[in-house]
C-alpha positions in Angstrom: 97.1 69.3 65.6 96.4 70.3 61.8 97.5 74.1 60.7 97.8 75.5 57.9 101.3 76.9 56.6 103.2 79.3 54.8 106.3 79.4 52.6 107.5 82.8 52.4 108.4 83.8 48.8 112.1 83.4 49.4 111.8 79.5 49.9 112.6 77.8 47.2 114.8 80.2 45.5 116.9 79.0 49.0 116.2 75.4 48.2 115.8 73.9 46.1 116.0 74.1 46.5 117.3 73.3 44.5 119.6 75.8 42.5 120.9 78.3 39.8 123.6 80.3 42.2 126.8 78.5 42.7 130.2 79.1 44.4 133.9 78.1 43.2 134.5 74.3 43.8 137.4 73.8 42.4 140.6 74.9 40.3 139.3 73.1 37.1 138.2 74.9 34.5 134.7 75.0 33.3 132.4 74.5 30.4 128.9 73.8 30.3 127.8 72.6 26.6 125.5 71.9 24.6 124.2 68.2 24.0 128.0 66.2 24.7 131.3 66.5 25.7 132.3 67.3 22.1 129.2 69.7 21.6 129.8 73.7 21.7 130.1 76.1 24.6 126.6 77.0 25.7 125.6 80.3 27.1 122.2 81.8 27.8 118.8 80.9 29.6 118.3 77.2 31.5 115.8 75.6 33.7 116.6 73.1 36.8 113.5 71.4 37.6 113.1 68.5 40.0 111.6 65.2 39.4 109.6 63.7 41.8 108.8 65.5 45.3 111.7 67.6 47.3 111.4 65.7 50.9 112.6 67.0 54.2 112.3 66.6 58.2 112.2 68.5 60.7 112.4 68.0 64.6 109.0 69.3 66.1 108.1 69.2 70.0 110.0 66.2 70.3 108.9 64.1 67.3 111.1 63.6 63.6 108.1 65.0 61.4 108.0 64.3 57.4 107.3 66.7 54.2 107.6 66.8 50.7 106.9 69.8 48.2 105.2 68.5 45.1 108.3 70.2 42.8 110.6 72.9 42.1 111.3 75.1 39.4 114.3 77.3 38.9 115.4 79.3 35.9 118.3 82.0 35.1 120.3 82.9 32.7 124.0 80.8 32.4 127.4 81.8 31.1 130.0 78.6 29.3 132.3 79.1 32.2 129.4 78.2 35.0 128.7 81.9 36.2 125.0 82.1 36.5 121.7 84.0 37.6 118.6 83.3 38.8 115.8 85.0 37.6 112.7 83.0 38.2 111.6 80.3 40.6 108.5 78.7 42.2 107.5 75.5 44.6 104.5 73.3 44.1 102.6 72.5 47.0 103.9 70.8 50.3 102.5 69.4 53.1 104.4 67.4 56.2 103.4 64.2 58.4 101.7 66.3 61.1 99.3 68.4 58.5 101.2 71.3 58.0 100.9 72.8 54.1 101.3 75.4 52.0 99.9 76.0 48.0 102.2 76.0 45.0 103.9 79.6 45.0 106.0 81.4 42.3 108.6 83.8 44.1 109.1 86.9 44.8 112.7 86.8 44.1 112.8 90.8 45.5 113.8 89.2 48.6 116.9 87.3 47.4 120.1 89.4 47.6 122.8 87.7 46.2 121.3 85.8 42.4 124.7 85.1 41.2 127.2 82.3 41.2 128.5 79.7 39.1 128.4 75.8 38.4 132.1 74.2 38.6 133.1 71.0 36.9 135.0 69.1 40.1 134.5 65.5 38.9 135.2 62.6 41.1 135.7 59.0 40.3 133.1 56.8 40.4 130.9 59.6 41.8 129.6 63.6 40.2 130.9 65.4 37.2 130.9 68.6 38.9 129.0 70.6 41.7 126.9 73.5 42.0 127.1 75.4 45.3 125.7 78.5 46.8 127.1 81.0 48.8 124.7 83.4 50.1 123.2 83.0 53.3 119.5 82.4 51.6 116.4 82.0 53.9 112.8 80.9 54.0 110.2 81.9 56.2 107.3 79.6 57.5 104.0 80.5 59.4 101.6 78.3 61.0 99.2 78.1 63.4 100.1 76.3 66.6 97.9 75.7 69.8 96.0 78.7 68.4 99.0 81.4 68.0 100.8 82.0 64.9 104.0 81.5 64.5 106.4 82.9 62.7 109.8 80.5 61.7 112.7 81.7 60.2 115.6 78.8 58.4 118.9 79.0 56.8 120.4 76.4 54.6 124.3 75.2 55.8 126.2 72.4 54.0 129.4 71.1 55.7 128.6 73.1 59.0 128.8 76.9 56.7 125.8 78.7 55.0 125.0 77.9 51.8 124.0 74.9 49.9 125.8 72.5 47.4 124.7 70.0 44.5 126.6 67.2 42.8 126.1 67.4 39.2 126.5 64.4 37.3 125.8 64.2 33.1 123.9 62.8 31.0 125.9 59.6 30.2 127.2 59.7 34.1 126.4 55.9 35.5 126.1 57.3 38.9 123.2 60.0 38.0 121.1 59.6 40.4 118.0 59.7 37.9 119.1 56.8 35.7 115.8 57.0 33.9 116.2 60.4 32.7 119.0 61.3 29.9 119.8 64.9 31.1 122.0 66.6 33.0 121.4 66.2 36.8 122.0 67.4 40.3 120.6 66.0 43.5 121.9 66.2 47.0 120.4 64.3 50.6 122.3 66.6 53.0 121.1 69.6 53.3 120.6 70.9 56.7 117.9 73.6 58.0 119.0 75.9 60.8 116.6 78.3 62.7 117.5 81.7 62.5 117.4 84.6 65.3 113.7 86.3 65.0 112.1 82.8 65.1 109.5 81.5 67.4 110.5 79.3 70.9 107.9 77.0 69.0 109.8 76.5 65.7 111.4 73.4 64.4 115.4 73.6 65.6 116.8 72.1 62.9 115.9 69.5 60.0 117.8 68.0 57.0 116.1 67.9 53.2 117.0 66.7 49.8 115.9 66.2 46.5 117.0 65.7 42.6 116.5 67.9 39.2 117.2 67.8 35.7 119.0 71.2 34.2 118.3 72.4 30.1 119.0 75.3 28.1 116.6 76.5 25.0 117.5 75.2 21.5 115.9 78.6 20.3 117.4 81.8 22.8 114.3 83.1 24.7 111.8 81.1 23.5 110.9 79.8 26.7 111.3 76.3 25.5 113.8 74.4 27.9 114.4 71.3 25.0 118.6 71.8 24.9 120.6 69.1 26.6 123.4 70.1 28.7 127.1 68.6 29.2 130.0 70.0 31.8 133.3 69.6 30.9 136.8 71.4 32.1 
């Protein structure tokens, strides 16, 4: 049965979704510059932004059901050691298999409570440059209407069985990116896990699994707005 749906404004500052919030990943030190390895220490305002759709699934009254959200945008401000903050986010459209959707939202990020954290260079061979994780028990809301009531769903994000997400981060030159058409400095992730939370509907979704790929940038010119600086992590 088609019903319309509704990410709460706290969605994709959760998912994204991608992701300007990190945790500590490892011992290494950390710089994020500009341009290459050899380039200088960047600090100030960035943009992760994903390319093509963020895709997900969800368990749903006993069927594996299928979304995608057109994109995601995340920006905040970014420190040459990795400590960050988000200040700005917003999801393009998604719909799901079964006919569930919701419009393109920009949000409210009044209902995030922890903004900070930090992106860590933790390379590993053959594989990421680094990884950008997030701590904070973020959550999204989603309402629909199903069999004629509303319903009200409430979802966490885990990685590795705790709360939070995490992102490999791989650079611009890195073989492995996982966006070897796009000379940028990437993160992307395929195992991110959904968990209902208490307050939810008996009708929600239990549990689903989503993943998706961005491009991060900084501004050439501080505050203009213009996200045209390449990025490079490095101890």
């Amino acid at each position: 049965m088609k019903a319309p749906t509704r990410l709460a404004a706290s969605a994709v500052a959760a998912a994204a979704a991608v992701a300007l919030t990190p945790g500590t990943a490892s011992a290494d030190t950390t710089t994020l510059r500009e341009e290459t390895a050899a380039g200088a220490p960047y600090s100030g305002n960035w943009q992760v932004s994903t390319v093509g759709p963020l895709v997900f699934s969800v368990d749903f009254l006993g069927s594996r059901v299928t979304g995608t959200c057109e994109s995601a945008t995340l920006q905040g401000t970014v420190e040459s050691n990795g400590e960050g903050e988000l200040t700005a986010a917003s999801l393009g459209a998604c719909e799901t298999s079964n006919g569930f959707s919701s419009p393109p939202t920009d949000l409210d990020l009044g209902e995030v409570p922890d903004r900070g954290g930090r992106v860590a260079y933790d390379p590993v061979e053959g594989g990421r440059d680094g990884v950008l994780t997030v701590d904070a028990g973020l959550q999204f809301t989603v309402e629909a209407r199903v069999l004629g009531f509303t319903v009200t769903c409430h979802y966490g994000f885990r990685t590795g069985g705790v709360p939070g997400l995490a992102l490999d981060v791989y650079n611009r030159d890195n073989a492995n990116r996982p966006l070897p058409g796009h000379d940028d400095l990437q993160g992307a992730s395929d195992d991110i896990a959904l968990e209902r939370l208490p307050g939810s509907s008996a009708l929600c979704p239990s549990n689903g699994t989503g993943g998706g790929a961005a491009v991060a940038r900084g501004e050439s010119t501080p505050g203009s707005g213009v996200f045209d600086r390449k990025l490079y992590l490095t101890s």
